[in-house]
N, C-alpha and C positions, 0 to 999 in steps of 0.2 A: 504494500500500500504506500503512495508518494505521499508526499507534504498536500497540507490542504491548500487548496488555491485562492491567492493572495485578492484583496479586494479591493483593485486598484481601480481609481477613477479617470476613465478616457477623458473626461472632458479635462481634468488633471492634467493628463501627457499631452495631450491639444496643446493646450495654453503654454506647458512648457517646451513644447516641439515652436512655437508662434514666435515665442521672445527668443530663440536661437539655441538652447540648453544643447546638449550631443544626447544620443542615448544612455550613454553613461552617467551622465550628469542626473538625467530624469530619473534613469535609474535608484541613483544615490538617494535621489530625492523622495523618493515613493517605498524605497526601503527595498529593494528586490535585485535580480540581476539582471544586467544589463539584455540577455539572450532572451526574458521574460518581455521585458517592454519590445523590444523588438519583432519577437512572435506575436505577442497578442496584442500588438497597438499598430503594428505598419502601419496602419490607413488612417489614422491618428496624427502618427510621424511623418507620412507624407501631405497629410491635408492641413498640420499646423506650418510644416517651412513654406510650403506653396501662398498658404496667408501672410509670411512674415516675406517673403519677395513680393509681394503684391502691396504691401504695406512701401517699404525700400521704393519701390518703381514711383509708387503715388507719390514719396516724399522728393524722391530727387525730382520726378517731371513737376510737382509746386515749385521747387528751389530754381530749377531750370524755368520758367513761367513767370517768375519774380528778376529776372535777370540775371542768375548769379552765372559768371562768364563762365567758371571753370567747369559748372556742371554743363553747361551748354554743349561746351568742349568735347565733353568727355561723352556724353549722347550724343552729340555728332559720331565721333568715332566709332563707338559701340552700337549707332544703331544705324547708321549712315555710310559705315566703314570711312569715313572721313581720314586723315593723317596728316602730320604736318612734316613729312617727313621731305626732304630735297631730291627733287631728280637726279638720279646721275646718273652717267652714261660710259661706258667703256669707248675710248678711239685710238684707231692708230696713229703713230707716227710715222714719218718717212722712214727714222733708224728702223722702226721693224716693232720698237717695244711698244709697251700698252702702258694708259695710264687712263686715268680719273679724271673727269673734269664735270663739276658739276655746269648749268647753266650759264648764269653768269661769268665762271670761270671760261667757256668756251666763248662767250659776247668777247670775253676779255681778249683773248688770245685774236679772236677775226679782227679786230679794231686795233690792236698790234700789229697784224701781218699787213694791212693797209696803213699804216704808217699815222694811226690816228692816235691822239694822246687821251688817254681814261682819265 
């Protein structure tokens, strides 16, 4: 005969799955082992972190809404694939070797070989 089964309350592990806890954590918290919560609450543990991203999204899209530049940024990127990264380009030279040159770097060089001053 096993242990008697512990009388733990889902709406409990919800709340604590919501605010970010791990299972371990809830675990500690509810008194039991970690391999219990995880058996008998999945659908607890996954329908509390899916509230606490959905919470996260609504906060940065206000913060992003209010103007704040950096979250702007950073949802561009992440949902825009946006980047601020620089062009660059691999070219040859006459000697044979290869080098880098971003943009600019390359304006720089044509307005050199015509004999223009930067």
């Amino acid at each position: 005969m096993g242990r008697p089964k512990l009388n733990i309350d889902s709406e409990a592990v919800l709340a604590a799955a919501e605010v970010g806890n791990t299972n371990t954590d809830i675990a500690h918290i509810m008194g039991c082992d970690e391999s219990t919560i995880r058996k008998r609450f999945g659908e607890e543990l996954e329908r509390g972190r899916a509230l606490q991203r959905d919470k996260l999204r609504k906060l940065q899209w206000r913060a992003a809404e209010s103007g704040n530049a950096a979250m702007l940024i950073w949802l561009g990127k992440q949902m825009l694939s946006q980047t601020d990264k620089q062009e660059v380009q691999a070219t040859e030279t006459f000697s044979g070797r290869w080098r880098v040159a971003s943009q600019r770097a390359q304006e720089i060089l044509a307005a050199e070989g015509q004999g223009q001053e930067i």
